[in-house]
N, C-alpha and C positions, 0 to 999 in steps of 0.2 A: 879399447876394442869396441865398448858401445856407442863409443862419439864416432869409427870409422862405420861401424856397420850403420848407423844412423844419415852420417852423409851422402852415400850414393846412392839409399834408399830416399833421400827426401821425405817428407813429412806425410806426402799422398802416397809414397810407395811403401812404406810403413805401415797406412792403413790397411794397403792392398794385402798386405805380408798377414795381417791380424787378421781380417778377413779368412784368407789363405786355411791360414791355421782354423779358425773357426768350423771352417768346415769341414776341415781335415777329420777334425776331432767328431763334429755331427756325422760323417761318416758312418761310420760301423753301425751309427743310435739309428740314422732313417733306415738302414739294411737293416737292422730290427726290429724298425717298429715304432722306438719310442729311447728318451733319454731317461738314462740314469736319475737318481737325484744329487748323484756327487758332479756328473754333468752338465746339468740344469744350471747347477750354483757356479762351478768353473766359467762357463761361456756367460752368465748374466756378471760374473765377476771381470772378467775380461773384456767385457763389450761397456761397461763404467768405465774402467780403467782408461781406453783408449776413444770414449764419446766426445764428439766435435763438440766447441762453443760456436758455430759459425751464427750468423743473424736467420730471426726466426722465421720460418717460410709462411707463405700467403695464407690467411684463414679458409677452411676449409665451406664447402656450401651448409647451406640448412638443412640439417634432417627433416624427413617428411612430416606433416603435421599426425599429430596422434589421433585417435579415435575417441571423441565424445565420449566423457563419462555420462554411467548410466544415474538418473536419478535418484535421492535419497528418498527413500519407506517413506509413506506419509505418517503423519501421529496419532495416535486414538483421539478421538472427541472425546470433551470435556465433558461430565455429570453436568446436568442441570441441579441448580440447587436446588432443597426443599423448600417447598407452597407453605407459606406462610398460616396462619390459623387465620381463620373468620371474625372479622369484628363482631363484638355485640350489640344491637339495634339501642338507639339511647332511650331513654322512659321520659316520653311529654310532659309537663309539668301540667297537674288541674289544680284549678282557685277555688277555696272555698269561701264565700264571705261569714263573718262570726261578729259579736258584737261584745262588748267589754274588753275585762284584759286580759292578754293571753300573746305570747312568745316576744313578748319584750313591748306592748301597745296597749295603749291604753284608754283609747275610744275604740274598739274595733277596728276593722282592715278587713285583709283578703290572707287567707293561707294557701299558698299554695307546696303543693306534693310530688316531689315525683323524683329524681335522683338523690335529692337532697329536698331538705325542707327549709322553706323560708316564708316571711311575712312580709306584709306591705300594710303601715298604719293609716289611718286615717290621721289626720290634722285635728289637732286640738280645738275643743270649742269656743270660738271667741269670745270677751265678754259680751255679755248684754247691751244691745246698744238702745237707740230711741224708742222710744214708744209710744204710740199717739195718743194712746187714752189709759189713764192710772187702773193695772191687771186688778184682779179680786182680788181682797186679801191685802193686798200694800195700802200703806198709809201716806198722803204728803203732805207736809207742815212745811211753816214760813213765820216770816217775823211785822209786825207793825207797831208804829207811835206816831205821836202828836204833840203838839205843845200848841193848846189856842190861847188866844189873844186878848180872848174876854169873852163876854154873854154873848158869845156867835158858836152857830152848828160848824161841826170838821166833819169832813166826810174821810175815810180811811178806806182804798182798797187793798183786798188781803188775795192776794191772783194766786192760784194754782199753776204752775209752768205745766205739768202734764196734766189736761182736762178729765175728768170724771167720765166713766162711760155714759152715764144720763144723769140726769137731775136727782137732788136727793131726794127732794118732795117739798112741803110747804115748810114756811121761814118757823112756823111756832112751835114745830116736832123735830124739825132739822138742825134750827142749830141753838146751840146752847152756849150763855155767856160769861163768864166768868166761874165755873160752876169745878173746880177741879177735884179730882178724886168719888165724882161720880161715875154710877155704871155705864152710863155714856161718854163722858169722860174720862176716864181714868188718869188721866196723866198730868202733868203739873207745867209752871212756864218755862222751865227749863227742860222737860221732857214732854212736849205734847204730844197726846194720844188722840185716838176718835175712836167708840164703836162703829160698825158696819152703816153706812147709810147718817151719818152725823158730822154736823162739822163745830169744832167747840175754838170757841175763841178764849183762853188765859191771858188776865190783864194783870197792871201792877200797876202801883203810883196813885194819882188823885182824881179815882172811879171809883161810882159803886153803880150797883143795882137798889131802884128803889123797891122792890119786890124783898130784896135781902138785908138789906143795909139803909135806912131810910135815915139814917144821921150820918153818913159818909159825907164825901164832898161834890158836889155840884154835879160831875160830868158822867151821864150816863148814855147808852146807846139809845138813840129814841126810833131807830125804823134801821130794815136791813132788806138787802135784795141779796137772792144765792142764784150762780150759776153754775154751770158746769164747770168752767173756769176761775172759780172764785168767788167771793162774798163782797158787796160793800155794805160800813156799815155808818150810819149818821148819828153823829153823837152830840149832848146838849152841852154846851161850853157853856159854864155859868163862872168860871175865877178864872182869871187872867194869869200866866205866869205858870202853870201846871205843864206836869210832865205825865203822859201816859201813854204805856206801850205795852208790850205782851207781844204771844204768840198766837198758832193757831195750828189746824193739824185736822186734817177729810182723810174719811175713808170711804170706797165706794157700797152703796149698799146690797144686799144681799136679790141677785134674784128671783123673783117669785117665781112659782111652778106654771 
């Protein structure tokens, strides 16, 4: 019965038929007003049941464009951050100069003060160097010999390398010869000394003095000259074959007021 009722209706008369019905049924609901809800569910049940597959119809236009949204709140400002503190002005360093030893120096420097303390030395004293003429006080000794030939004079210079500040004075007060462990000499050939203002000559070997020793042998000093640089002295060579030598040793004299 449903395959006859289906053929004379055709597939589009069938729709028509559902249709039909559909409104049959919304009937009474638009004379009312409004559908049920057992209504609602029947026709949306119904209108599934019998919904075309046919191919999909043309895309619809564009909706109109929307209205510009409005602006997002702006944001609070950020805190400035907290001011820093104030530096403290630095403290200039002052030099004091000082002399001796003091913060690690030891000839004097400079100290200087001021955030901190520090020193600055001076340099060391270098040694002693040249000096032109022998200071008060210092003594210079040196050495001389001879060996003559026979009954002939030898002359002997005895040179001072650093000169005397002046002349000691005359040959017969000034210098003294052979004479050791006097209070003008004091000192002996192996250590000569001089008082202030003397110059003494220490001999050894085959010399005397005829003034001391009048049975010695032969050679003695017969004349002398003193400079400031030194003494010579002329001696009498009477044996041949002798050896004499010595030292010698100035000190500059004292001076007067």
């Amino acid at each position: 019965m449903h395959a006859r009722l289906r053929e004379p209706f055709g597939k589009a008369g069938l729709t028509v038929a559902v249709i039909a019905l559909v409104f049959a049924m919304l009937g009474g609901a638009y004379a009312a007003g409004k559908l049920t809800s057992t209504q609602k569910k029947e026709v949306e049940k119904i209108a599934k049941k019998f919904q075309g597959t046919g191919p999909q119809g043309p895309a619809g236009q564009d909706g109109a464009k929307g209205d510009t949204g409005q602006n997002g709140a702006k944001g609070d400002t950020g805190q400035n951050g907290a001011k820093g503190d104030s530096g403290v002005n630095g403290v200039s360093p002052t030099g004091t100069s000082f002399s001796g030893a003091q913060g690690g120096c030891t000839e004097g420097g400079v100290k200087f003060t001021g955030a901190n303390t520090t020193y600055a030395c001076n340099g060391a004293k270098g040694a002693t160097g040249f000096t032109e003429t022998l200071p008060q006080g210092e003594t210079e000794t040196g050495t001389w010999g001879f060996s003559p030939k026979g009954a002939e004079l030898g002359f002997i210079g005895m040179p001072l390398n650093i000169p005397l500040p002046e002349e000691l004075g005359a040959v017969s007060t000034s210098i003294v010869f052979n004479a050791p462990g006097t209070t003008d000499c004091p000192g002996t050939i192996a250590a000569p000394e001089a008082a202030p203002g003397k110059f003494c000559i220490y001999a050894e070997g085959s010399i005397y003095d005829a003034a001391t020793n009048p049975t010695g042998t032969k050679y003695r000093p017969v004349s002398t000259k003193l400079f400031t640089s030194g003494a010579v002295v002329t001696f009498n060579g009477q044996e041949a074959g002798a050896l004499i030598e010595g030292t010698y040793a100035a000190t500059p004299k004292v001076p007067g007021p």
